[in-house]
C-alpha positions as a Markdown table, in Angstrom:
| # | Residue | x | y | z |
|---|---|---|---|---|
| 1 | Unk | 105.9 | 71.2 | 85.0 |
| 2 | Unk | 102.4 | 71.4 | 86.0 |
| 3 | Unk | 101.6 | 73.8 | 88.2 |
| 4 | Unk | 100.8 | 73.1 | 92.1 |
| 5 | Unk | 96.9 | 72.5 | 92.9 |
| 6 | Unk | 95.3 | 75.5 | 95.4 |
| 7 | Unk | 94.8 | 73.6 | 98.8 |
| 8 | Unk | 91.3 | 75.0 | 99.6 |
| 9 | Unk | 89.7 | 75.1 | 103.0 |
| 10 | Unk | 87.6 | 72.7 | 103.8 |
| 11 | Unk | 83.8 | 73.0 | 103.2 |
| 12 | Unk | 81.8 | 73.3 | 106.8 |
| 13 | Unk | 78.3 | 71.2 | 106.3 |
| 14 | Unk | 75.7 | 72.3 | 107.9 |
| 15 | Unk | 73.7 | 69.3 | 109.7 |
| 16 | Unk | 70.7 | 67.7 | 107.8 |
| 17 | Unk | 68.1 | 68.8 | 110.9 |
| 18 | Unk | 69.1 | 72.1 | 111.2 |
| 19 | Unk | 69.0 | 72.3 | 107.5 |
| 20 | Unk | 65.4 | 71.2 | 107.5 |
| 21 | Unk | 64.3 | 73.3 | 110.2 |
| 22 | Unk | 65.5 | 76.6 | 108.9 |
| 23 | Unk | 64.3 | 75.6 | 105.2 |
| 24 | Unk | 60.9 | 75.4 | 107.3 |
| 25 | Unk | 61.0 | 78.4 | 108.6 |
| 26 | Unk | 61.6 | 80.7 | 105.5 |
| 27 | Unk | 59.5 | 78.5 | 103.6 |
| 28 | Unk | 56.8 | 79.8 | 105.8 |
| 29 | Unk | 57.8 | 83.5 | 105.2 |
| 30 | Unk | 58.0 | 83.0 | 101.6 |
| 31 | Unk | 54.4 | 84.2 | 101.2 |
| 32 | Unk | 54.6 | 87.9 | 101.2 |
| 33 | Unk | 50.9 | 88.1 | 103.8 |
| 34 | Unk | 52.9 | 85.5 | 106.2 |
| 35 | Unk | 55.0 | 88.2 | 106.6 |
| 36 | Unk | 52.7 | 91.2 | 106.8 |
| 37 | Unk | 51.1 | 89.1 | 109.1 |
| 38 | Unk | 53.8 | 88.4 | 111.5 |
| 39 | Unk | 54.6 | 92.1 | 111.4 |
| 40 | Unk | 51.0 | 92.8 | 112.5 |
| 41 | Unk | 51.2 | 90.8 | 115.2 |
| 42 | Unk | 54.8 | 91.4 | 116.1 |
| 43 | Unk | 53.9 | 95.4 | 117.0 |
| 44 | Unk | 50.7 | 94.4 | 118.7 |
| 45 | Unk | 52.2 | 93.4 | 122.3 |
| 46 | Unk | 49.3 | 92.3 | 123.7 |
| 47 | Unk | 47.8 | 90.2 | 121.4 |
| 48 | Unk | 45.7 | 90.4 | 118.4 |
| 49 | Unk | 42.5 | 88.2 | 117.4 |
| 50 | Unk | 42.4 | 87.0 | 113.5 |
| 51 | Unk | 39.1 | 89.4 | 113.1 |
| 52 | Unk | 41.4 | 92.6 | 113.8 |
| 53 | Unk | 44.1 | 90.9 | 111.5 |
| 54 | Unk | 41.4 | 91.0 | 108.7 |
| 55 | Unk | 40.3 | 94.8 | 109.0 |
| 56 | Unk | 43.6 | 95.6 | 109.5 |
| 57 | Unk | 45.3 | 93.3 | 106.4 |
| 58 | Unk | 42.1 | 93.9 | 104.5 |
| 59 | Unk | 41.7 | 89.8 | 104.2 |
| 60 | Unk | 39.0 | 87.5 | 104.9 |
| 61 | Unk | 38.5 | 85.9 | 108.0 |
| 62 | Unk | 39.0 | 81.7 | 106.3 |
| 63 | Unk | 42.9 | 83.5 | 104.5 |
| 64 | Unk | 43.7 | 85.0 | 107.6 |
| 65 | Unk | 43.1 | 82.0 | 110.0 |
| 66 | Unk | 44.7 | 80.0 | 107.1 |
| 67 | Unk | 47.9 | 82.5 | 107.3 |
| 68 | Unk | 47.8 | 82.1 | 111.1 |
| 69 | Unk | 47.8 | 78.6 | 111.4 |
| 70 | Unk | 50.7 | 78.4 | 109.3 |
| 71 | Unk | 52.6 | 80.6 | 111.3 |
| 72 | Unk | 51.7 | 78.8 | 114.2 |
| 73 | Unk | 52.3 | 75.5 | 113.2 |
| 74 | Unk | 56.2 | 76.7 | 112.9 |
| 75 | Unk | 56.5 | 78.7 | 115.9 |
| 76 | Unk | 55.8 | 82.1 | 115.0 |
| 77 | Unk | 53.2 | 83.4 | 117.0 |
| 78 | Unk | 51.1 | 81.6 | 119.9 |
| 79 | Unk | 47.6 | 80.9 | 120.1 |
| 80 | Unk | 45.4 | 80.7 | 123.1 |
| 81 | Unk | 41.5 | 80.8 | 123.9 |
| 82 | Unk | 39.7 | 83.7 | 125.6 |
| 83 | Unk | 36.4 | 82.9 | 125.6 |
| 84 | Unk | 35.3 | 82.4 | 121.3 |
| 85 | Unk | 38.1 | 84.5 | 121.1 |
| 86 | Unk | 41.2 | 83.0 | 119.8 |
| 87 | Unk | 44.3 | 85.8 | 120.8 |
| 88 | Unk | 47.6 | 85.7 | 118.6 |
| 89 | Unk | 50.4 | 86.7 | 120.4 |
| 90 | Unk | 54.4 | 86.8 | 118.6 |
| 91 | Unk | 56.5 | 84.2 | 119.8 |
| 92 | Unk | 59.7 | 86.6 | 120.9 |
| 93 | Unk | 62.3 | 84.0 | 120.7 |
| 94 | Unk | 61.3 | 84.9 | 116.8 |
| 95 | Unk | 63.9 | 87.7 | 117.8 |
| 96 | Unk | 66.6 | 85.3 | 118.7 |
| 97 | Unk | 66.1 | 82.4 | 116.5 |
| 98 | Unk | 66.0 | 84.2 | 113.1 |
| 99 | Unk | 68.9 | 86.1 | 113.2 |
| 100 | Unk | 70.1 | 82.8 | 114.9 |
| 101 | Unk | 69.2 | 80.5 | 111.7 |
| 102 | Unk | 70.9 | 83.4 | 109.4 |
| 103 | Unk | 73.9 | 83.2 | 110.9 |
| 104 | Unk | 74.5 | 79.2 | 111.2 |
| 105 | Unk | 73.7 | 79.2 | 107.5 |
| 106 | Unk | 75.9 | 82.2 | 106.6 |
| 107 | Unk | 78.9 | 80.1 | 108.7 |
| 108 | Unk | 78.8 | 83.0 | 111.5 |
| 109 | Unk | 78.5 | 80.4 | 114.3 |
| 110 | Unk | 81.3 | 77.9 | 113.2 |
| 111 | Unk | 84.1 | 77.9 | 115.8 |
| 112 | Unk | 86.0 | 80.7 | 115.8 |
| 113 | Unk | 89.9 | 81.0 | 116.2 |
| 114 | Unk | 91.7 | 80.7 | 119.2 |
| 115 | Unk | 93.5 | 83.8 | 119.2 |
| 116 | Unk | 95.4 | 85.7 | 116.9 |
| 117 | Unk | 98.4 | 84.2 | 115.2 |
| 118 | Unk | 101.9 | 85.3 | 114.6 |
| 119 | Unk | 102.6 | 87.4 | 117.0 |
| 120 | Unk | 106.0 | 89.1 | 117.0 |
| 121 | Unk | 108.8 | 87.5 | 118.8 |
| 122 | Unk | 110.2 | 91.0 | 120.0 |
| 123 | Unk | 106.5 | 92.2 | 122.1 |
| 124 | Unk | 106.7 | 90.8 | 125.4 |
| 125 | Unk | 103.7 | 90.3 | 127.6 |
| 126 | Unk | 103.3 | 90.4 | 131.4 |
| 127 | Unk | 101.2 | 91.2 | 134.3 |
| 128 | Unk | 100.9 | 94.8 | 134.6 |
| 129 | Unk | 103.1 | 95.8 | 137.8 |
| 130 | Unk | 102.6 | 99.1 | 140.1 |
| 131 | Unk | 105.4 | 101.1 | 138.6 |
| 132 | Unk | 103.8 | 100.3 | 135.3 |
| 133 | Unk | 100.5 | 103.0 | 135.6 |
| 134 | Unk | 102.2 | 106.4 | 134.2 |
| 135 | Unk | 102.9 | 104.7 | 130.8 |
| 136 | Unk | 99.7 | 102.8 | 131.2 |
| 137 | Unk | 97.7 | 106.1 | 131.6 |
| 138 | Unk | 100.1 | 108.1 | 128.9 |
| 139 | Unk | 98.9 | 105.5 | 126.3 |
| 140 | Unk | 95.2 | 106.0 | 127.8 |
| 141 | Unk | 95.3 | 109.5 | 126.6 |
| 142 | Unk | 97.4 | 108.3 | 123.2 |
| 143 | Unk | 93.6 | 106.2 | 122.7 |
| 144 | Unk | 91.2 | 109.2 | 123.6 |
| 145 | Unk | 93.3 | 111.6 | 121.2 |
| 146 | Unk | 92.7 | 110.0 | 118.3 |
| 147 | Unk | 88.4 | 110.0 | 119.0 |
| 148 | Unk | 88.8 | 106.2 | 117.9 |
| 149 | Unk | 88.9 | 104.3 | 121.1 |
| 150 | Unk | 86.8 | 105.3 | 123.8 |
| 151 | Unk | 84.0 | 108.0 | 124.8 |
| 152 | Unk | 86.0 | 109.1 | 127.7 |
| 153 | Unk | 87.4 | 112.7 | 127.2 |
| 154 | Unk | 89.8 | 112.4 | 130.2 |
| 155 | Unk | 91.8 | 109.5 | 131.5 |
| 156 | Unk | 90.7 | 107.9 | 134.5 |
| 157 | Unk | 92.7 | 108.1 | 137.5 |
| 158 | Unk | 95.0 | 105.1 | 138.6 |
| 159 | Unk | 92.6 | 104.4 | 141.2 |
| 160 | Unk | 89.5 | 104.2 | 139.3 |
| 161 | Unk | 91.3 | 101.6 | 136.9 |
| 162 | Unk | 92.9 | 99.5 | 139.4 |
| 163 | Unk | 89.5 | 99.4 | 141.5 |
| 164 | Unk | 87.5 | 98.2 | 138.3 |
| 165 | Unk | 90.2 | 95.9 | 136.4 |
| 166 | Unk | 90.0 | 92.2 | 137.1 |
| 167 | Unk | 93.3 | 91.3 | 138.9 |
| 168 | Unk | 94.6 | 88.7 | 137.4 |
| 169 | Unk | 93.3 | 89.8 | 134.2 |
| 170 | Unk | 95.3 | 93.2 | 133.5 |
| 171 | Unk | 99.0 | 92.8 | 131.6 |
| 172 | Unk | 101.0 | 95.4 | 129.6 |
| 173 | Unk | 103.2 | 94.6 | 126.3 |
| 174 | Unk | 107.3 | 95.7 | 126.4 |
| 175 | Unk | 109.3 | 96.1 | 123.6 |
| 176 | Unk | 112.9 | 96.5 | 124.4 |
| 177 | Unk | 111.9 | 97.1 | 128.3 |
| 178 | Unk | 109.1 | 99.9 | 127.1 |
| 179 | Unk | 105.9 | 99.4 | 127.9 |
| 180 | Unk | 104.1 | 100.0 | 124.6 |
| 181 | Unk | 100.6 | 99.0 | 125.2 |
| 182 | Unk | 98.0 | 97.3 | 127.3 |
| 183 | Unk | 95.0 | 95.5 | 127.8 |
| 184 | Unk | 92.7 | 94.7 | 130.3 |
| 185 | Unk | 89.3 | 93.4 | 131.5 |
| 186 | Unk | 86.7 | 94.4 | 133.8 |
| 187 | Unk | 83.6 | 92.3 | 135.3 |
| 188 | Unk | 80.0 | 93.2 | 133.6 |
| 189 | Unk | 78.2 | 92.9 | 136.5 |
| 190 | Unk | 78.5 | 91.9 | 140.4 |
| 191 | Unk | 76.1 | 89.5 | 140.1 |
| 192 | Unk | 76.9 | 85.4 | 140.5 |
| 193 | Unk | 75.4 | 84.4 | 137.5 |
| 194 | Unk | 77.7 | 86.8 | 135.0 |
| 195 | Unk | 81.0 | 86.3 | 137.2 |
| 196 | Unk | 82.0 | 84.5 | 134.0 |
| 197 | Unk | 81.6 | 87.4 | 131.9 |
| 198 | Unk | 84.4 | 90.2 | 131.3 |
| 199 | Unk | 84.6 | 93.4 | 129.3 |
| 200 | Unk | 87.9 | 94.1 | 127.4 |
| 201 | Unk | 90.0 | 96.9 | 126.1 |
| 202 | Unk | 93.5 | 97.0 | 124.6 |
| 203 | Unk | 95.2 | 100.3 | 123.9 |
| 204 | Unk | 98.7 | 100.5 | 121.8 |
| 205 | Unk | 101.4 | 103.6 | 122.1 |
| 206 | Unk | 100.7 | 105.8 | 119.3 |
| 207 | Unk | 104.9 | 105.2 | 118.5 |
| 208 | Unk | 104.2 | 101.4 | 118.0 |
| 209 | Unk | 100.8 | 101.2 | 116.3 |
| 210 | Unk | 101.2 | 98.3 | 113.4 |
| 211 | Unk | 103.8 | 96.3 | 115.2 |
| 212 | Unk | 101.5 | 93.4 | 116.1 |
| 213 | Unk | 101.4 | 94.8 | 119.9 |
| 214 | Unk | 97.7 | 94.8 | 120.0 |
| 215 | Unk | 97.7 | 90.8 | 118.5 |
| 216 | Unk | 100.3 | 90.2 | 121.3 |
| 217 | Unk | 98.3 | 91.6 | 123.9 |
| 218 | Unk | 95.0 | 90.0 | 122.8 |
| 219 | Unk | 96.6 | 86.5 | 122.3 |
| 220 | Unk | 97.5 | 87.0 | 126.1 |
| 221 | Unk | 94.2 | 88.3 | 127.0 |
| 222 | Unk | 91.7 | 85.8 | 125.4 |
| 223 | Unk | 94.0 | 82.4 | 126.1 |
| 224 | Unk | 94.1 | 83.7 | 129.7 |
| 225 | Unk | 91.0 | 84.1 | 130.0 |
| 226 | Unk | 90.0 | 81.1 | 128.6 |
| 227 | Unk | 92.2 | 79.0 | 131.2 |
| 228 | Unk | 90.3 | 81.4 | 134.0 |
| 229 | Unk | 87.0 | 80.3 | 132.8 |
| 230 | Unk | 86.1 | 83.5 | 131.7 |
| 231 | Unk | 83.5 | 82.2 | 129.6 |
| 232 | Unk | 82.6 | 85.6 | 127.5 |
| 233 | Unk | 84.6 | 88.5 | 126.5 |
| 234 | Unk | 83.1 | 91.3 | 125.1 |
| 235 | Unk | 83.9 | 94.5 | 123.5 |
| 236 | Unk | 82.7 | 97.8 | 121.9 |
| 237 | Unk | 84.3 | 99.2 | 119.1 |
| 238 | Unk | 83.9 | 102.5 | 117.1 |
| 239 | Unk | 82.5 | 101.6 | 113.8 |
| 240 | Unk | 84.6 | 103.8 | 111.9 |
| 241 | Unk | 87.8 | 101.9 | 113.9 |
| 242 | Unk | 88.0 | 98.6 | 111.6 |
| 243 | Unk | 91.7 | 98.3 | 112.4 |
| 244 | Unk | 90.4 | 97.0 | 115.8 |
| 245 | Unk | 87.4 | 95.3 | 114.3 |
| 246 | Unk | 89.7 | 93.1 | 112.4 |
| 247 | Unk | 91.8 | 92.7 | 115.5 |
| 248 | Unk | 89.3 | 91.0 | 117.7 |
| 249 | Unk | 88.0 | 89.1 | 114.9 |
| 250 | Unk | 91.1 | 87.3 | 114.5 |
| 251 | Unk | 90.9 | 87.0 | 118.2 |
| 252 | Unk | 87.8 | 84.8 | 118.4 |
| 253 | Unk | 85.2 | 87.7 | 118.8 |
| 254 | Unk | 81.8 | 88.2 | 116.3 |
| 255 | Unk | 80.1 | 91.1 | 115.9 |
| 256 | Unk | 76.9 | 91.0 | 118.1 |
| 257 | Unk | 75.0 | 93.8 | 116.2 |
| 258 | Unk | 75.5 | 97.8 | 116.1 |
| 259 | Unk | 74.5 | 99.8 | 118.7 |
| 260 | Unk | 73.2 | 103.0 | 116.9 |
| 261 | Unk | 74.0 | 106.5 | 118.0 |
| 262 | Unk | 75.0 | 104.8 | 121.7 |
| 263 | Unk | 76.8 | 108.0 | 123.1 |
| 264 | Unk | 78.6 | 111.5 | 122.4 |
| 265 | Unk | 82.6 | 111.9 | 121.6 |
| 266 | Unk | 83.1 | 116.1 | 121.2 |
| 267 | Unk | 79.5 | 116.3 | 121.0 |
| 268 | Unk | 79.0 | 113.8 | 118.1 |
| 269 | Unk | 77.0 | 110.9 | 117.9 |
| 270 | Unk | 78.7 | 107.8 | 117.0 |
| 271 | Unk | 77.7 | 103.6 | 116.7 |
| 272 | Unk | 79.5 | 101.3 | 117.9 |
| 273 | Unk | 80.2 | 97.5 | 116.8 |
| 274 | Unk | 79.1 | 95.2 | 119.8 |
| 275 | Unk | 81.5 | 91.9 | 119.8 |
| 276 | Unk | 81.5 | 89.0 | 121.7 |
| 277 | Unk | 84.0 | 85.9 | 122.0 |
| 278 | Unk | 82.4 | 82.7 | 123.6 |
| 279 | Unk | 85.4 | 80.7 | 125.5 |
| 280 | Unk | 87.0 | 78.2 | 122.8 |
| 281 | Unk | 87.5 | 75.7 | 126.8 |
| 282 | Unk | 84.5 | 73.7 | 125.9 |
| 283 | Unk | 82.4 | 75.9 | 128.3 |
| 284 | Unk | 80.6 | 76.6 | 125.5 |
| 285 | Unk | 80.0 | 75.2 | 121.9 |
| 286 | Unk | 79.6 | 78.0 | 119.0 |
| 287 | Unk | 77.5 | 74.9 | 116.6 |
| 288 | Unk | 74.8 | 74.1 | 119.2 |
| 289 | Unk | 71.3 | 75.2 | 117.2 |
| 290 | Unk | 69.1 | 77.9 | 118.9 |
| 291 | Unk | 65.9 | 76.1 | 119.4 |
| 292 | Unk | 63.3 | 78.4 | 118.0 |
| 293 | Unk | 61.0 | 79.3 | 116.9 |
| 294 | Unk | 60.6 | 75.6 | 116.9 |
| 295 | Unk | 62.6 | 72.7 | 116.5 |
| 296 | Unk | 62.0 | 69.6 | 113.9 |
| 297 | Unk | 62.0 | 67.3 | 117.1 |
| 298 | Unk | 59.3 | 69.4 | 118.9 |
| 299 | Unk | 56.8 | 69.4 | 115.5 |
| 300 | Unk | 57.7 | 66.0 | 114.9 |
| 301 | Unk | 58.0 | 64.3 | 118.5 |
């Protein structure tokens, strides 16, 4: 009998426009001066003229104005007129598109998971209750002793949780009436515009770590949220802890970027992974192109 044909996943195709506008874009940076170029300008924050750009690239004035048109015809940098002077100034959504344009081609930004999947039928997962807090602190403390999980050296006090936990957005795992774990989020800001936006954090009993009570709790936390119209979770994880990396990937989340030597645990530096997941409600669409530098539409129209 002939053996049974792999069922592969199915390609994603990245749209023809896009496509044309990021091919744009590195074809531009292609020439190695383009991109000593763009540096040049990039760390001069107020603006440089093409004459500095030849004393400092060591070009002449007819390569370097060539170089700069070039750049400027796809968005990189801005021109504008002071007097003779023409000043070249970086475009900074260079800062966001790139990285933007890497990840759309890399697949980064196709749409992400709902939340994890099988999650064991014996973790049950509710709304934390009052009488719920002394396990909920005890597996606090489990977290800080293994310097994994947070920077905090001493559990915060049941009041300082409660007062800066959503509400409706705190809940606890049981297994066999225990509570083994929990998770919960807190606002980023008070402001209106980020009332949307929530910060996470799910802690497991050190006695039921690889039970699937984290993917329980998560599953519970980003569907939740989702309904709420929380439209952003985000997290911060140790870099070193890619149990929970791998967690909150399946959950949705992306990792953002690192933040480098962000604080002290017993007087070490460490980095952490920043992630964010983007609601999967419709809020938001994860395949929506960034629009810069610039767009085929806006060079074209």
């Amino acid at each position: 009998m002939a053996p049974m044909p792999i069922a592969l996943p199915q390609a994603q195709v990245l749209p023809a426009a896009e496509a044309a506008t990021y091919a744009d874009w590195f074809a531009c940076l292609a020439e190695p001066m383009r991109v000593r170029l763009l540096h040049a300008v990039a760390t001069s924050p107020k603006g440089v003229t093409v004459g500095a750009l030849t004393e400092i690239l060591g070009t002449s004035q007819s390569t370097t104005s060539h170089h700069v048109r070039k750049l400027a015809d796809v968005g990189f940098v801005h021109l504008r007129k002071e007097g003779t002077a023409t000043i070249i100034t970086i475009n900074q959504a260079c800062c966001s598109g790139l990285p933007h344009a890497a990840d759309a081609i890399m697949g980064l930004l196709a749409p992400r998971p709902c939340c994890p999947d099988n999650v064991p039928a014996d973790v049950t997962v509710r709304a934390l209750r009052p009488d719920d807090w002394t396990a909920v602190r005890r597996i606090y403390g489990e977290g800080i002793a293994t310097g994994l999980a947070t920077f905090d050296t001493t559990v915060p006090s049941r009041a300082s949780l409660d007062a800066s936990w959503l509400p409706d957005h705190r809940w606890v795992a049981e297994i066999d009436g225990e509570v083994v774990g929990w998770t919960a989020a807190s606002p980023v800001s008070t402001r209106d515009c980020y009332s949307g936006v929530a910060e996470t954090a799910v802690y497991v009993a050190e006695s039921h770590r690889g039970r699937g009570v984290g993917k329980a709790l998560l599953h519970k936390q980003v569907t939740d949220a989702d309904t709420a119209g929380l439209w952003t979770l985000q997290t911060s994880v140790f870099t070193e802890n890619r149990a929970a990396i791998a967690l909150h990937h399946a959950a949705g989340y992306r990792t953002v970027g690192i933040r480098e030597r962000i604080a002290q645990f017993d007087g070490i530096w460490h980095d952490t992974v920043f992630l964010e997941r983007r609601s999967s409600s419709g809020v938001l669409s994860h395949d929506q192109p960034n629009p810069s530098p610039r767009t085929e539409s806006e060079r074209t129209g």
